[in-house]
N, C-alpha and C positions, 0 to 999 in steps of 0.2 A: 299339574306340571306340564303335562300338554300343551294345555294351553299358551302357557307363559313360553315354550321351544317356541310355537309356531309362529306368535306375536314377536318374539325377541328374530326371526328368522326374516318376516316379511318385513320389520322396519329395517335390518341390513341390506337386506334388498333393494333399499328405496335411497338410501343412505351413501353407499358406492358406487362406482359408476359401473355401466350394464357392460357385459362380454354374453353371449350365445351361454346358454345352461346344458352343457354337454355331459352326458353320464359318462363314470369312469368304465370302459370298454374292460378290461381285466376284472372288473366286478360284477357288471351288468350285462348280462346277455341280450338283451335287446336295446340296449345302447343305442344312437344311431350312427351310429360307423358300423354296427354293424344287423344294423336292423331298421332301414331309412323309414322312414315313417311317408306309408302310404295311404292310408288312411285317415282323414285327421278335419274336422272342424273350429272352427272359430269364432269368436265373437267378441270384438276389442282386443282388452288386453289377454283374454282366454286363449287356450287352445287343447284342444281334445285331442289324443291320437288313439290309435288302436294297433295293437299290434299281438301275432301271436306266432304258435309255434306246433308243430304235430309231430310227432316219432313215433315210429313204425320200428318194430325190431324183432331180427330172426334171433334165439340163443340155441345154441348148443351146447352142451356139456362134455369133454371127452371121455368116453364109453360108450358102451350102448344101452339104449335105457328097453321101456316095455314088459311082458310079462317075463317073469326067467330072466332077467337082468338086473333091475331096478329092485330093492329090495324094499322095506321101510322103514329102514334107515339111509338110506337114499333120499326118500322122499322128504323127510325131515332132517336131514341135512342139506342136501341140494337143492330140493324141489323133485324133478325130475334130469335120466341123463336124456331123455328123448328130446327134438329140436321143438321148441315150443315158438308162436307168435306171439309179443304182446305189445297193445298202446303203452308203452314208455312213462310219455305224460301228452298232454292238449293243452300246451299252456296260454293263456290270455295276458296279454301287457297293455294296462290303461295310463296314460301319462296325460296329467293335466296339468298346462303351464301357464304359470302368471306375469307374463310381460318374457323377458328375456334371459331372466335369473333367475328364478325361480321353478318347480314342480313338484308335484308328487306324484310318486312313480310306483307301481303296482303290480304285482305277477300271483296271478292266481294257476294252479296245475290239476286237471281232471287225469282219475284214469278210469280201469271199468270200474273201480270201486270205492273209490274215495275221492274228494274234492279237497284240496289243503291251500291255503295264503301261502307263498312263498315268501311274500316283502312288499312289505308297503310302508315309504320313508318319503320324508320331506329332504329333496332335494338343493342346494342354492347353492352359484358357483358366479363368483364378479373378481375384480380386477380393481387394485387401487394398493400404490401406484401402478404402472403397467406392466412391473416386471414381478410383480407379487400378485399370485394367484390365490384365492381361498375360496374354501369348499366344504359346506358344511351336511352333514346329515344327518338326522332323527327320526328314529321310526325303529323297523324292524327290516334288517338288512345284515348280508352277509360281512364278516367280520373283516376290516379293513386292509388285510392282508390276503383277500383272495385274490388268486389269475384265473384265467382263462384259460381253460385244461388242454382245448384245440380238441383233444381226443373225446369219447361219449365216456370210455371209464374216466374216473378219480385215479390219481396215483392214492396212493394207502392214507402218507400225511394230510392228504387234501382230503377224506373221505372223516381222516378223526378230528381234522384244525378248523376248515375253514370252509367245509361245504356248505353245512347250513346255517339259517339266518340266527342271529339274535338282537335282544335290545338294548338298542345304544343311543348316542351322541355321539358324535367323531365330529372332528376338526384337523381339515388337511392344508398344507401353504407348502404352495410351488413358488420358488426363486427360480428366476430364467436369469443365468448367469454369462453366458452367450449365445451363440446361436446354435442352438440344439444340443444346448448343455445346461441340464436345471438340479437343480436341489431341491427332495420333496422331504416332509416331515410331517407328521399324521401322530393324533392322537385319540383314543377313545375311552370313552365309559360306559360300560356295556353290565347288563345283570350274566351274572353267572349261566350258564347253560347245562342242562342234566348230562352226566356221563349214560351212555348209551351203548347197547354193542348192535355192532355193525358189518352185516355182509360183507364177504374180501369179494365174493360175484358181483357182477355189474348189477343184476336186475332186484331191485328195491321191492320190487310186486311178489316175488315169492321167497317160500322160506326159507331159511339156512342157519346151520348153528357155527360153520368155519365162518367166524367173525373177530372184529378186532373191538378192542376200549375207544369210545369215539365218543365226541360232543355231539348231543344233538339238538336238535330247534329248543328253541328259548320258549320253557313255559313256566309257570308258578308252582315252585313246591316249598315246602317248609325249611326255613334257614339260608333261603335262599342271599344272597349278597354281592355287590358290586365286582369288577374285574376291571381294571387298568389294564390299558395299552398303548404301544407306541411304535411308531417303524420310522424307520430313515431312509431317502432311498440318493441315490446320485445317479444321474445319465448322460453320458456322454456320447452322441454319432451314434445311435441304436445302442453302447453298451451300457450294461448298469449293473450297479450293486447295492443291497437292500439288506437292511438286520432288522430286525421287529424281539417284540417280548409282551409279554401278555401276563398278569398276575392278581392272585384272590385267593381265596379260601374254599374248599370246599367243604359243602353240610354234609350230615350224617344222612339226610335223605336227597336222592339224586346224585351220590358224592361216596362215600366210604360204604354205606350199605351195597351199590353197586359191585365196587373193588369186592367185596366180602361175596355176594351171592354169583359175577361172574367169573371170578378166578378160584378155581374149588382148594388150595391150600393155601389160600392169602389170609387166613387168619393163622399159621402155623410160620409166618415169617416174622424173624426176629424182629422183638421191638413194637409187636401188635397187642394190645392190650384188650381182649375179650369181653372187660365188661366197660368199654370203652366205645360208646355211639358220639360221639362228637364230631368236629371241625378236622380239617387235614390240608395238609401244605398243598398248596396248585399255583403253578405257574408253566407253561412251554415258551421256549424263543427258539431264533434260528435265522434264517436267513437265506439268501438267493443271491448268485449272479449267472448274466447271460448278455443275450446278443438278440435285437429282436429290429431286421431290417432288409431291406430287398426281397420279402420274401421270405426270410429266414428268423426258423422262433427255435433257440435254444438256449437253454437255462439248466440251474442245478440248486434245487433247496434241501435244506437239510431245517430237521425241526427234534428238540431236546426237549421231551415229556416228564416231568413231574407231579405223579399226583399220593399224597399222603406214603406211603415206603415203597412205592411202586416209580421205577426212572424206566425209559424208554427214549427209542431215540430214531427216526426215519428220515431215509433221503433217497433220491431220484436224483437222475439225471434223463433228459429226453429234447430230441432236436428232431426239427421238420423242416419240409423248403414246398412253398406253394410255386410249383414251377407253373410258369405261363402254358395254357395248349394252344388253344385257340382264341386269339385276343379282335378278331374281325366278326366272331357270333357270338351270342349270347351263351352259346351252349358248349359247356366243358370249358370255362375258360383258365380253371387251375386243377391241378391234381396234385395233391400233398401228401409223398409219404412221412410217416412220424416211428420215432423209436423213443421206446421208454424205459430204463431197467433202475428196479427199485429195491431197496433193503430195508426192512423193520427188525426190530430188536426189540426183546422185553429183556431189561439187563439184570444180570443172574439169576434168570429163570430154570436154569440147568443145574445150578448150585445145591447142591445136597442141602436138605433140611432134616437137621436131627441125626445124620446117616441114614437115611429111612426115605425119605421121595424129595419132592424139588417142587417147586411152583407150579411148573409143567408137565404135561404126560402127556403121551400119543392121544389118552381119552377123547373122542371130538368135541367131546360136552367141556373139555377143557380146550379149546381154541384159542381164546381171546388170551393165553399165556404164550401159544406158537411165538417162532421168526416166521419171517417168511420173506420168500428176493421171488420178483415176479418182474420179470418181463412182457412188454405190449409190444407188437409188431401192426401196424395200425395203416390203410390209404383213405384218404381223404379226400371227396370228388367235388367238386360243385359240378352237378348237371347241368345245372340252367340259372344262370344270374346265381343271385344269392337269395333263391326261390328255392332251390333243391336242392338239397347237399344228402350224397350217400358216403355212409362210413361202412368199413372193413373192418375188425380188426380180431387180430387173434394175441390172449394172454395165456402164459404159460406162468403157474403157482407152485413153487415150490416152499416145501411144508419144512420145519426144521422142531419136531415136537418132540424128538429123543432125548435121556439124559444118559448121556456117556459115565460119568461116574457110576451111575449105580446100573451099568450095566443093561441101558435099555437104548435098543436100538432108535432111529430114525423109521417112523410108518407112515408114510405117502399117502394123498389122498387123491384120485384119478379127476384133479376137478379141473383142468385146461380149460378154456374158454373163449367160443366162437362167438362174436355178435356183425351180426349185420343190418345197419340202422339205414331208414331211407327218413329225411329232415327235412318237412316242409315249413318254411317262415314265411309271411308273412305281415 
């Protein structure tokens, strides 16, 4: 099947007339808008580029960690509260183009411990007529509805939707309807993704059990099955507004086994059938509008989770302004503060079940049932060109794991969150 994508890709390639093969910036981080390619060989119609990436990061946890602090449950739920260093990731971006439409574009990520593919997809982007854009892509790439967070954390929905990659085909067509006014509409077929739980702390390298229900990387497991999708987007003078919907089924492994082993009384909620390993309903949509221009990146998504009796529902808001400092040197030539405040919901997870408990409890081993509203208070430097960029930022987590009917309070968990990244790209 491969095969036949990449054949069926390079004769459109050859078949339309050429435009520049520009990766979508709100998808790809090394993009080149915003990652020029300085590196780069050629030969005919080839061309090599190299490009990569290093993060460096202070974290802190709010308390104080060490002996007589940190207990061991500390450590297996946070990691540590003491401030630790660590590489991030060391990512590598190889991009090899064929003629002017065409690529495949690549991101491999090191850290001290592991080495992982982030994406690697056949890229292709032409023009015909010239106010119809189309854009194709196959491989293993982030799901067609990701942005570009600006900030180094995920808001929450971005952490469970659309951070990581999976396997697809998409097919996107821009209508330019005037000038600086287009109509985008995207389609994908993508395999299913394992539900996963996932850190609400930024750092991915240590451990923690305060996590949420999240999709993660696309891998093979039994029952596995297709996922449709679709978005809409319209833009107007920098503003726009965007709906998407994503839908499939999910297996009993990767899928309801999960629901059943991470949420500890999701087999006691109505309508759950115990001797029952099968399929379950999956579908999220949702949507975004914002303003992204002079400078100015602010937007609002909201995303509606349905997976087998489990509904969920998150959304953010967050705006930033790269204000010019020095635009006559190379160095400090923007400084971006960013605000982000966000809400998750696991909907009636408070709800008395039986008289007797509820989905949720304070327990931390029951996490991935919490709310939780977290605000990022976040500055964003380029040091030097867009060679150096250092981020700030500070989140504040608030836990919402009480069930008021049966008389059990709200118990807070002291996990605030300091990160300080220094971002060398090249």
């Amino acid at each position: 099947m491969s095969r036949s994508i990449t054949a069926l890709v390079l004769c459109a390639a050859w078949l339309l007339p050429s435009t520049p093969a520009v990766a979508r910036p709100d998808r790809d981080e090394f993009a080149d808008s915003m990652a020029p390619p300085r590196f780069e060989l050629r030969s005919g119609l080839f061309r090599l580029a190299f490009k990569g990436a290093v993060r460096l990061e202070l974290h802190d946890l709010q308390g104080q960690g060490g002996p007589g602090y940190d207990s061991p449950s500390d450590t297996k739920t946070l990691g540590t509260r003491s401030p630790f260093v660590e590489i991030d990731s060391f990512a590598l971006a190889f991009r090899l183009g064929v003629g002017e439409t065409l690529e495949l574009n690549t991101e491999v990520a090191f850290t001290l411990s592991r080495a992982m593919v982030n994406a690697v997809w056949i890229d292709w982007r032409s023009r015909g007529p010239s106010w119809w854009g189309h854009h194709v892509e196959a491989g293993w790439a982030p799901p067609i509805v990701k942005v570009y967070r600006r900030s180094e954390r995920y808001p929450l929905v971005g952490m469970i939707a659309w951070r990581d990659s999976e396997a697809h085909l998409a097919y996107e067509a821009t209508f330019d309807v005037a000038r600086r006014v287009a109509f985008e509409l995207g389609a994908s077929l993508a395999m299913m993704r394992p539900l996963d739980l996932v850190s609400v702390q930024d750092s991915r390298n240590q451990p923690s059990t305060l996590s949420v229900l999240a999709y993660g990387p696309a891998r093979p497991f039994s029952g596995n099955g297709p996922v449709g999708g679709g978005r809409l987007r319209l833009v107007v003078w920098g503003a726009f507004a965007e709906a998407f919907a994503f839908w499939g089924r999910l297996a009993a492994q990767g899928g309801t086994d999960v629901l059943r082993s991470g949420l500890m009384n999701y087999r006691r909620l109505p309508g759950h059938d115990p001797s029952q390993e099968s399929y379950g309903r999956f579908r999220w949509y949702g949507g975004r509008v914002g303003y992204e221009d002079y400078g100015v990146h602010a937007w609002a998504e909201a995303i509606v989770f349905q997976e087998d009796l489990l509904t969920r529902w998150g959304a953010y808001g967050q705006v930033s302004w790269a204000i010019p400092v020095l635009r006559q040197t190379p160095w400090i030539p923007t400084i971006e503060p960013l605000v982000r405040y966000e809400a998750y919901r696991v909907l009636g997870s408070a709800d008395p079940i039986d008289g007797e408990t509820a989905l949720r409890s304070p327990a931390v081993a029951n996490a991935p049932s919490w709310d939780w509203d977290v605000l990022t208070l976040a500055v964003i430097t380029e040091v030097y060109r867009d060679l150096l960029r250092l981020r700030v930022e500070y989140t504040f987590l608030w836990e919402k794991n009480g069930v008021p009917a049966l008389g059990i309070a709200d118990q807070p968990v002291r996990n605030n969150e300091l990160v300080v990244q220094a971002e060398v790209r090249f």
